[in-house]
C-alpha positions in Angstrom: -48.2 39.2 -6.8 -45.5 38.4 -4.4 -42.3 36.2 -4.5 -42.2 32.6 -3.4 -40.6 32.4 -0.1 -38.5 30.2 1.9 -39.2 28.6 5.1 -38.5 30.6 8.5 -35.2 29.5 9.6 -36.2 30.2 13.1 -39.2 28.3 13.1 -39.9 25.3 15.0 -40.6 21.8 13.1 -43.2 19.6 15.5 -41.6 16.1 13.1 -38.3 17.1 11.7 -37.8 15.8 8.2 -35.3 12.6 7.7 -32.6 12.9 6.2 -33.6 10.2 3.4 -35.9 12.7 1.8 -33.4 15.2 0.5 -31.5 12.3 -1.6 -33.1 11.6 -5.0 -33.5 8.1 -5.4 -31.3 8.3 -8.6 -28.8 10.3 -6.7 -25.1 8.7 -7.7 -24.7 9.2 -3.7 -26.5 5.7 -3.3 -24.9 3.9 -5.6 -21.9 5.1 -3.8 -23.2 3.4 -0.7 -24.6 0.3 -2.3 -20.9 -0.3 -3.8 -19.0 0.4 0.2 -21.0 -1.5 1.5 -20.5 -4.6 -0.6 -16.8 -4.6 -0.4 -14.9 -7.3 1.7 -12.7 -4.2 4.1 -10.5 -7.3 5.6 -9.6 -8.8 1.9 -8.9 -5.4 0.6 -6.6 -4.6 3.6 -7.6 -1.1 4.8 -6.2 -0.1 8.2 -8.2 -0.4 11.5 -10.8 -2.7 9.8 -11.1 -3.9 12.7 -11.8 -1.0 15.8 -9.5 -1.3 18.6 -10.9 -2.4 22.6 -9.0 0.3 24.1 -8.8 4.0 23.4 -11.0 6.3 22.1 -13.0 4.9 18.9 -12.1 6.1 15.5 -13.8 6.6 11.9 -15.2 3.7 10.0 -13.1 3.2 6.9 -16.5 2.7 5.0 -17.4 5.6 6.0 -14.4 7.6 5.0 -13.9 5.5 1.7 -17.8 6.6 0.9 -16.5 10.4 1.2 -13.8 9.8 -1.0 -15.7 8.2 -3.8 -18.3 11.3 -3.3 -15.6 14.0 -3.1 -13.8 13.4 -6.0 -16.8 12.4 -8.2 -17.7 16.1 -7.4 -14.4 17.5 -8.2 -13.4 17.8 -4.4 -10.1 16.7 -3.8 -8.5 18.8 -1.1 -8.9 17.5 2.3 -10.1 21.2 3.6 -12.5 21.5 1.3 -13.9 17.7 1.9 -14.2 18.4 5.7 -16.3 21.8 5.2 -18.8 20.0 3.0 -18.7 17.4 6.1 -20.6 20.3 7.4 -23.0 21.9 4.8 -23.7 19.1 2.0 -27.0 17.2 2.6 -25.9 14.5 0.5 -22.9 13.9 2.7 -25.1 13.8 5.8 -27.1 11.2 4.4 -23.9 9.4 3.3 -21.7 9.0 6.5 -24.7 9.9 8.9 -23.9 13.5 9.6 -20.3 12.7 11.0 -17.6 15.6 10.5 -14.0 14.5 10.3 -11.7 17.2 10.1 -9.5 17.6 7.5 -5.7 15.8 9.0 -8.2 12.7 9.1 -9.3 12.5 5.9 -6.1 12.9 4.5 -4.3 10.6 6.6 -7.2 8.1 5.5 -5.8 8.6 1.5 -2.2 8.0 2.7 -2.4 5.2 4.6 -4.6 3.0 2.6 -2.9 4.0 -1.1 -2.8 0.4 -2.0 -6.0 -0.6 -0.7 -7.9 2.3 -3.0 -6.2 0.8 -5.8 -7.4 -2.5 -5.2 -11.1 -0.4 -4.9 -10.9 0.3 -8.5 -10.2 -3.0 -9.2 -13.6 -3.9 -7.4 -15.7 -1.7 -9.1 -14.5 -3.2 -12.9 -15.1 -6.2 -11.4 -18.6 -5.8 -10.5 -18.9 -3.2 -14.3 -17.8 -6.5 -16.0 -19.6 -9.2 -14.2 -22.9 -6.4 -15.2 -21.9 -6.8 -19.2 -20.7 -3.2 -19.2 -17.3 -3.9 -20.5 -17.7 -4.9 -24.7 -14.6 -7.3 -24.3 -14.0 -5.7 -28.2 -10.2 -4.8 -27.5 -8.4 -1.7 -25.5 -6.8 1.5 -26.6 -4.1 2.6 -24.7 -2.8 6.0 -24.7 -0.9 8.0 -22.2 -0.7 11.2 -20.6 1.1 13.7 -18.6 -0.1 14.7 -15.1 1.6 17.8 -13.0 3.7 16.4 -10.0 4.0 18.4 -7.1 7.4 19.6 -7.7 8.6 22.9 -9.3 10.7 22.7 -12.4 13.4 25.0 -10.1 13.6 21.8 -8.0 14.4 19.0 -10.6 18.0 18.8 -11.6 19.7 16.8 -14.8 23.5 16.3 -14.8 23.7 19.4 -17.8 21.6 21.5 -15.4 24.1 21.1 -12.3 26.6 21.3 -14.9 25.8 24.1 -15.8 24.7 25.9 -12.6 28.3 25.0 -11.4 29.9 26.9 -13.7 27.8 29.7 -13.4 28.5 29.8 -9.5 32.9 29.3 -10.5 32.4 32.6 -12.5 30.5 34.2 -9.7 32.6 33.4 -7.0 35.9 34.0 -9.2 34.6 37.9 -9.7 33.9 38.3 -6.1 36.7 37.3 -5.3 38.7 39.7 -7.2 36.5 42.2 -5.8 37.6 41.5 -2.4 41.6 41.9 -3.5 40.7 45.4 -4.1 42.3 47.9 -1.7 39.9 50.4 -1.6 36.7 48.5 0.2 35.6 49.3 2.9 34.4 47.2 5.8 31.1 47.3 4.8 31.4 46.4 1.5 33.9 43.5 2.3 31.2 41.6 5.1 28.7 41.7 2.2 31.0 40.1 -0.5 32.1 37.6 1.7 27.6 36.9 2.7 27.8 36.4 -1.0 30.6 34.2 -1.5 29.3 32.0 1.9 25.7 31.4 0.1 27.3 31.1 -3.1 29.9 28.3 -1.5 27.0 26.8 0.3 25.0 26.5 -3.0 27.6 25.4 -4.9 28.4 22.2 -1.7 25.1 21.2 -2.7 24.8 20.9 -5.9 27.9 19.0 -5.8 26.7 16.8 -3.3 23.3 16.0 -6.1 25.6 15.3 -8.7 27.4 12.9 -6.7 24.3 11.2 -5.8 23.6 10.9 -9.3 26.8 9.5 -10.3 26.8 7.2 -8.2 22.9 6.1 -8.4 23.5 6.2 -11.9 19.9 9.0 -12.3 19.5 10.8 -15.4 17.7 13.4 -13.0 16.5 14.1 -9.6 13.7 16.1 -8.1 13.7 17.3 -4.6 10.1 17.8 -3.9 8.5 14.2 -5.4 11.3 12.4 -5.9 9.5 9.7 -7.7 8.3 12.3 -10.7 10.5 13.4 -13.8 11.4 16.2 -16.1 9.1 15.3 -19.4 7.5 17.6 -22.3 4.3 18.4 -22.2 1.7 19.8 -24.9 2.5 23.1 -22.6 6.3 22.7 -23.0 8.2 20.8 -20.1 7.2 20.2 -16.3 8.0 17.9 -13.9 5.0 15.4 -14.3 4.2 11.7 -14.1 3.3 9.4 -17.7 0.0 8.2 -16.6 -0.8 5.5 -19.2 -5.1 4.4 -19.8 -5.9 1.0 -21.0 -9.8 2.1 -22.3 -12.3 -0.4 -23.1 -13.3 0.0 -27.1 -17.3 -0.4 -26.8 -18.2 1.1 -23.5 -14.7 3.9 -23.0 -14.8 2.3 -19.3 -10.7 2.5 -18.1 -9.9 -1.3 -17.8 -6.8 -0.5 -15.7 -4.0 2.1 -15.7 -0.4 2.4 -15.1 1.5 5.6 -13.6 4.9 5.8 -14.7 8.0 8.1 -14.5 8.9 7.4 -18.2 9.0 10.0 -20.7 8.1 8.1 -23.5 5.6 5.8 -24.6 7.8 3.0 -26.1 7.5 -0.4 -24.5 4.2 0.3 -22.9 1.6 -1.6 -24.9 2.5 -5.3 -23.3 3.1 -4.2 -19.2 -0.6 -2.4 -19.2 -2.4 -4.7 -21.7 -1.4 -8.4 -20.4 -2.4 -6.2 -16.6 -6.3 -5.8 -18.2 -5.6 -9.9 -19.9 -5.0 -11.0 -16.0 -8.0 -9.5 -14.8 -10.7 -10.2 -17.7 -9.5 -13.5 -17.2 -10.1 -13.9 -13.5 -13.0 -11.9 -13.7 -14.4 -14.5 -16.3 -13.3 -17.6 -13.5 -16.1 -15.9 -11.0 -18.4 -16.2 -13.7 -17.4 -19.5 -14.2 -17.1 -18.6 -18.4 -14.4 -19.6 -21.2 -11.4 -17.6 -20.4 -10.7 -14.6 -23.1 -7.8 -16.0 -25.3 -6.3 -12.9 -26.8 -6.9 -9.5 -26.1 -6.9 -6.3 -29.1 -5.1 -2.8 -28.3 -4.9 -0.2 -30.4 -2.4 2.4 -30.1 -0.8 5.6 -31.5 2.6 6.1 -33.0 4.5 6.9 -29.8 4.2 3.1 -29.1 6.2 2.0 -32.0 8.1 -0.3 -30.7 9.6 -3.8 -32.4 10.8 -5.1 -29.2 7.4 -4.8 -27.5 5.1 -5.6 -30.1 6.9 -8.6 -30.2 6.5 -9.9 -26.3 2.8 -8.5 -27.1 2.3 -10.9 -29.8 4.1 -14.1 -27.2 1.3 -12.9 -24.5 -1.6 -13.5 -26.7 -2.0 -10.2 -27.1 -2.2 -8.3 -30.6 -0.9 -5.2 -30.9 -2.5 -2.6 -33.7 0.0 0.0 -33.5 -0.9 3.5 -35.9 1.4 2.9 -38.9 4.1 5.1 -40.4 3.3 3.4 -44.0 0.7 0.9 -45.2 -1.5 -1.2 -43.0 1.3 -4.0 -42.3 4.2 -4.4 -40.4 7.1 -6.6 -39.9 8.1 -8.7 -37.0 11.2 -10.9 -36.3 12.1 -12.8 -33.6 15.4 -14.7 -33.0 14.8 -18.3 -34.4 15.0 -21.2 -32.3 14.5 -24.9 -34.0 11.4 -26.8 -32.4 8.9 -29.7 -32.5 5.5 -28.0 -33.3 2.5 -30.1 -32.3 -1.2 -29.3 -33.0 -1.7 -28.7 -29.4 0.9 -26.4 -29.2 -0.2 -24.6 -32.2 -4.2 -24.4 -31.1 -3.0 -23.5 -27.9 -3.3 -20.3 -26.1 -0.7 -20.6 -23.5 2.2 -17.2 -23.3 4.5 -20.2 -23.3 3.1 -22.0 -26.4 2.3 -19.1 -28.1 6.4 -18.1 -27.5 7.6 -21.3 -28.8 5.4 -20.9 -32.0 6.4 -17.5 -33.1 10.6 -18.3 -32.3 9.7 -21.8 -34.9 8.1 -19.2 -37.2 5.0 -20.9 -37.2 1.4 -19.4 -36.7 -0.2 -20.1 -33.9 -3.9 -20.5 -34.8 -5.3 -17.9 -32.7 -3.2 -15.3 -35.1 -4.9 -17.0 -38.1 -5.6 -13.9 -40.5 -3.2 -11.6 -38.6 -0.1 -13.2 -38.9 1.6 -14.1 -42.3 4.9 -16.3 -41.9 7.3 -15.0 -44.4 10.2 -17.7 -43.4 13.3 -17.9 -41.4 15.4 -15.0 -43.0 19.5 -14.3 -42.4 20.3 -10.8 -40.7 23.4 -9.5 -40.9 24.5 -7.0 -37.6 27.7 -5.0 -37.8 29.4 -3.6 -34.6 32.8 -1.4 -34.4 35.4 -1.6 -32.3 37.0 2.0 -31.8 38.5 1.9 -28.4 41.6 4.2 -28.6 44.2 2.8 -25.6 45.7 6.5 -25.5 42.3 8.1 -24.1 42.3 5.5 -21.1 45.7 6.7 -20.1 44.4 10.8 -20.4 43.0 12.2 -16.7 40.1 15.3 -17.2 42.2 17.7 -18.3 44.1 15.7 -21.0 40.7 14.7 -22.7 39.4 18.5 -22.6 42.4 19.4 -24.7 42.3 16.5 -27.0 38.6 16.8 -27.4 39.6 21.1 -28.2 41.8 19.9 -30.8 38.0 19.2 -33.1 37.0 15.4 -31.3 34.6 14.5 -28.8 36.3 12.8 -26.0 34.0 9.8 -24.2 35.1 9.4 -20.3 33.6 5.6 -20.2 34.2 5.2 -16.1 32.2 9.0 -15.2 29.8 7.9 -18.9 30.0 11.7 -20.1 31.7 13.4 -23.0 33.8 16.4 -23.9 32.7 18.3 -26.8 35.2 20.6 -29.3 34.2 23.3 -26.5 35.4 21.8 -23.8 31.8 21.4 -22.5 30.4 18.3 -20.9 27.7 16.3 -22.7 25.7 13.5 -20.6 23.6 10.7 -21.3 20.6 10.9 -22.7 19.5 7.6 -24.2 20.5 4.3 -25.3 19.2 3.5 -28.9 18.2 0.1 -29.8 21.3 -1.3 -31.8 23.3 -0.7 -28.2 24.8 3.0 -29.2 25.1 5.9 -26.4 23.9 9.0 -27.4 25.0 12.1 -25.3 23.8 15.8 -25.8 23.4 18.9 -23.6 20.9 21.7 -24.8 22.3 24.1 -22.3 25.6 24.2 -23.5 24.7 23.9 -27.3 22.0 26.5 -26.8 24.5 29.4 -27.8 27.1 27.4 -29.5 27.9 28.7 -33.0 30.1 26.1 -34.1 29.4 23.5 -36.4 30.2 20.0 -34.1 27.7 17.6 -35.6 24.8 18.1 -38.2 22.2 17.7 -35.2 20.3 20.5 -34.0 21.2 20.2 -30.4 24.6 19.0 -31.2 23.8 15.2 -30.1 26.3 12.6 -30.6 26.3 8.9 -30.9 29.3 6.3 -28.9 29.3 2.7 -29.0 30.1 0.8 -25.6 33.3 0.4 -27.0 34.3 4.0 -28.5 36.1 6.6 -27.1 36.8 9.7 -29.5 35.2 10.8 -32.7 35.9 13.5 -35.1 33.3 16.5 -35.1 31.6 17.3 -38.2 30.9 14.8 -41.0 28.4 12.2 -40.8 28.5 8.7 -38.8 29.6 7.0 -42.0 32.7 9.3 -42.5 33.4 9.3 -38.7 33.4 5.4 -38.5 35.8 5.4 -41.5 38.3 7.5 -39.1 38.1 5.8 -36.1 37.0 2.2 -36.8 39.6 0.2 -35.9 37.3 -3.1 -36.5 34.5 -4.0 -38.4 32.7 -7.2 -36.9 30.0 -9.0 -38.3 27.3 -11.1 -36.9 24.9 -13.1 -38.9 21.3 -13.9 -36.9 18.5 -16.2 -38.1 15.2 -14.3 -37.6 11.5 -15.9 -37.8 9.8 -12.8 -39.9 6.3 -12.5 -39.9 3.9 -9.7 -41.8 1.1 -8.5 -39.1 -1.4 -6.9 -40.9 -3.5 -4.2 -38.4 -6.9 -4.0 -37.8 -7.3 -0.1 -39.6 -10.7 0.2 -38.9 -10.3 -0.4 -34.9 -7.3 2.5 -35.0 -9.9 5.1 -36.7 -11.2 4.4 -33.0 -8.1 5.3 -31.2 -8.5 9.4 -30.6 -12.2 9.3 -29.6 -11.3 6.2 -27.2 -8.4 7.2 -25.6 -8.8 11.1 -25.2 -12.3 11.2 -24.2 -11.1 9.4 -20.5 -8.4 12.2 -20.4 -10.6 14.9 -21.1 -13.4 14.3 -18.7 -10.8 13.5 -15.7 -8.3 16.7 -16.5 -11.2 19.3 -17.5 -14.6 18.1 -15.6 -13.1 16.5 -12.9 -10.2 18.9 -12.4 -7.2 16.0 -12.4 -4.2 17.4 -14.4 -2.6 17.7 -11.2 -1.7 15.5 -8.2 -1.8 16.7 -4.7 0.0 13.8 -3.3 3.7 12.9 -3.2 5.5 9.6 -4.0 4.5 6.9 -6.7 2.0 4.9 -4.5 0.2 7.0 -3.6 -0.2 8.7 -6.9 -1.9 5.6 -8.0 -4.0 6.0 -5.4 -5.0 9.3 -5.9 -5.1 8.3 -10.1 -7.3 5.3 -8.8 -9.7 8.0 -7.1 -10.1 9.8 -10.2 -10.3 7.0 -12.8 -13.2 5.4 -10.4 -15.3 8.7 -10.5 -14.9 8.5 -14.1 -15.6 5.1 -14.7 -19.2 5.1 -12.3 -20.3 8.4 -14.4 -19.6 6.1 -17.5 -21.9 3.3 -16.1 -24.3 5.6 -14.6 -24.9 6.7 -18.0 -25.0 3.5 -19.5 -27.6 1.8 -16.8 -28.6 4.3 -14.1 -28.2 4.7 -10.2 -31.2 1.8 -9.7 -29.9 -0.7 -11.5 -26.9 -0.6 -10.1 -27.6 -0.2 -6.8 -30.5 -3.4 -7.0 -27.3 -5.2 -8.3 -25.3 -4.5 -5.5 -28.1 -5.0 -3.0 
């Protein structure tokens, strides 16, 4: 018995077959279509909506937008590889009737209209809520580090070019005494000074970023994408953007995201969540329904944060934040005396809901989750430790006071002199207003005994200028407080008790989005440059995700006769 075989590629066909009878008709591909085609291109401002009456005609945006919903739901993201499968994929054929851009087009199509793909995304919720596919249950947001494209060797912090200085000093310091030497020859002495010229040359421009940084006041710079930053990843650190997910509960659809260039996490629950608030709520308005009052969000530890729990809570939004102890937390906000009516308190309003909370009163939509526990005294201390003698030192005066066993603050340049005479830089500014300064570089092989940190990291108030090394912060304040100062606050405290059960949710919410887009859909990278259109290209790939989501949830034909 013989093999099945294949039809004669050199044979004739008398009817040629259309291309409609290679595409399933549950084939994602129509869906794909069906959704284009029902977009408003003028409202969502692509460019050339509208073709041009002179000149040589150009590509449909449809038709282009089609092939980027396609490519990326199929893990194609370079423009190359789209406009080779231009060529060979049926399903393309079928989808942009056989045209075959080349690849400067397609690319330049992703560019241009960066926020009008974002606004895409947008559309397709839209039409995934107006279908029931959202559960309306609450959000878990989470975030997550995607690669920039820019190398680690191309990101500088002030202790990098710090310390990259100094390196190239030593350098050109022992060529230079290599050239005093008498016996060189000619040879040796043109390639000593090629050394010292790159070395100068290298050393012009790092000088030139640090003064850009000084006087842009950045905590670090990238060369390549200058919107990305230096941040830690599970993999150690790379030069990445904080991508953060705000995923329906009940059907893990992505309600909206947000990419960022911060590190962290903190403050992150209210920016993103009131974002998915807005647009339930004017999805509901189309549907002509009640608008949603309050909205849930779960979250994990990393978004522990008073400040923003607190402007949550004013935007009618609660948020369930992963405890460090017990199932409650406590929340304060500075008390202001007002008339509270019983339509202020049934109301739903930010600004009602604001007014409330600063009365320390309920409002009624928090009935259950908020406890009022009174209007509570705080009492805040701040110290006064400017010395008048450091303002008078210049550089070199503060490296040998701080050598004497301080660390020397230079307010106007915001750095500080260590024991070692190295230079520590900003790194954060805690919550109670304190500077803290480090450098890992320069502590890295530092034997002595500064501070009881690990990486040698020291706190300043806006106010302070020198502190002895070693010791704690209580026995350092004791030295150089000059003045104690204290400040009593009335606070409205309320108890939030969280929802435990939703946060049991949290992991198999929030990372299942990540995993699918980074592993199946290849997107732990970006191929684009610049913040906007990042988001576009993050739009791309959260839309391929969320149409596989309500594929699986309703199928291809319903959908489509939805959109049809």
């Amino acid at each position: 018995m013989g093999y099945i075989e294949g039809e004669n590629r050199k044979q004739n066909l008398l009817f040629p077959e259309r291309l409609e009878e290679y595409v399933e008709k549950e084939s994602p591909v129509r869906l794909f279509d069906a959704f284009v085609e029902s977009l408003d291109f003028k409202e969502l401002e692509f460019n050339r909506e509208t073709p041009k009456a002179e000149g040589r005609p150009g590509y449909n945006p449809r038709d282009l937008m089609k092939l980027y919903i396609y490519s990326y739901y199929y893990r194609l993201r370079s423009s190359r590889q789209i406009a080779r499968e231009c060529k060979v994929n049926l399903e393309i054929m079928w989808l942009i009737g056989k045209l075959t851009p080349d690849f400067r087009t397609i690319a330049n199509f992703r560019k241009d209209n960066k926020t009008a793909i974002r606004k895409v995304f947008k559309e397709f919720n839209r039409f995934c809520y107006k279908q029931g596919l959202f559960s309306r249950d609450g959000i878990s947001i989470d975030g997550s580090k995607f690669k920039a494209v820019n190398a680690k060797d191309n990101n500088f912090t002030q202790s990098k070019l710090d310390d990259r200085l100094e390196r190239i000093e030593e350098h050109i310091k022992e060529y230079l005494g290599e050239l005093d030497a008498a016996d060189l020859d000619d040879t040796q002495v043109e390639k000593l000074e090629k050394k010292l010229k790159e070395y100068r040359e290298r050393k012009g421009k790092y000088e030139e970023l640090q003064k850009k940084m000084t006087e842009e006041k950045l905590s670090q710079i990238s060369l390549t994408d200058s919107d990305s930053k230096l941040m830690k990843m599970n993999e150690g650190f790379g030069v990445c953007y904080n991508t953060q997910t705000a995923v329906d509960i009940g059907s893990h659809l992505i309600a909206d995201f947000e990419v960022t260039d911060n590190p962290t996490d903190h403050g992150q629950i209210t920016n993103i969540a009131k974002k998915v608030k807005e647009d339930f709520e004017e999805f509901e308005k189309t549907e002509d329904k009640n608008i949603h009052k309050i909205i849930e969000t779960i979250a994990d530890k990393g978004y522990q944060d008073t400040e923003d729990m607190e402007k949550a809570l004013c935007e009618g939004i609660i948020p369930n934040v992963i405890p460090r102890n017990g199932n409650t937390c406590k929340i304060e906000y500075d008390y202001e005396p007002s008339e509270i009516t019983e339509k202020i308190k049934y109301s739903s309003r930010p600004e009602d809901l604001k007014k409330c909370l600063k009365a320390g009163v309920v409002p009624e939509i928090y009935k259950g989750i908020l406890k009022a526990e009174g209007i509570k005294e705080r009492s805040h201390y701040e110290y006064e430790t400017t010395d008048a003698g450091i303002t008078k030192m210049d550089t070199e005066q503060m490296i040998l006071k701080a050598r004497e066993g301080f660390f020397v603050r230079d307010a106007e340049a915001n750095l500080v002199f260590c024991p070692q005479g190295k230079i520590l830089r900003q790194k954060s500014i805690k919550k109670n207003g304190s500077i803290r300064y480090c450098n890992k570089l320069a502590c890295k092989n530092c034997k002595s005994k500064c501070t009881r940190s690990v990486w040698k990291e020291v706190d300043f108030t806006k106010d302070s200028l020198i502190h002895k090394s070693g010791g704690n912060k209580k026995d350092r304040m004791k030295k150089d407080s000059v003045k104690r100062i204290k400040t009593v606050q009335k606070k409205a405290v309320f108890t939030m008790k969280l929802n435990m059960e939703k946060l049991k949710k949290r992991m198999c919410t929030s990372e299942h989005p990540f995993g699918t887009v980074k592993r199946h859909l290849t997107g732990y990278y970006f191929l684009l440059k610049g913040k906007l259109k990042v988001e576009a290209e993050t739009a791309l790939l959260f839309m391929a995700y969320n149409m596989r989501r309500a594929i699986n949830m309703v199928g291809v034909s319903q959908m489509v006769a939805a959109l049809t």
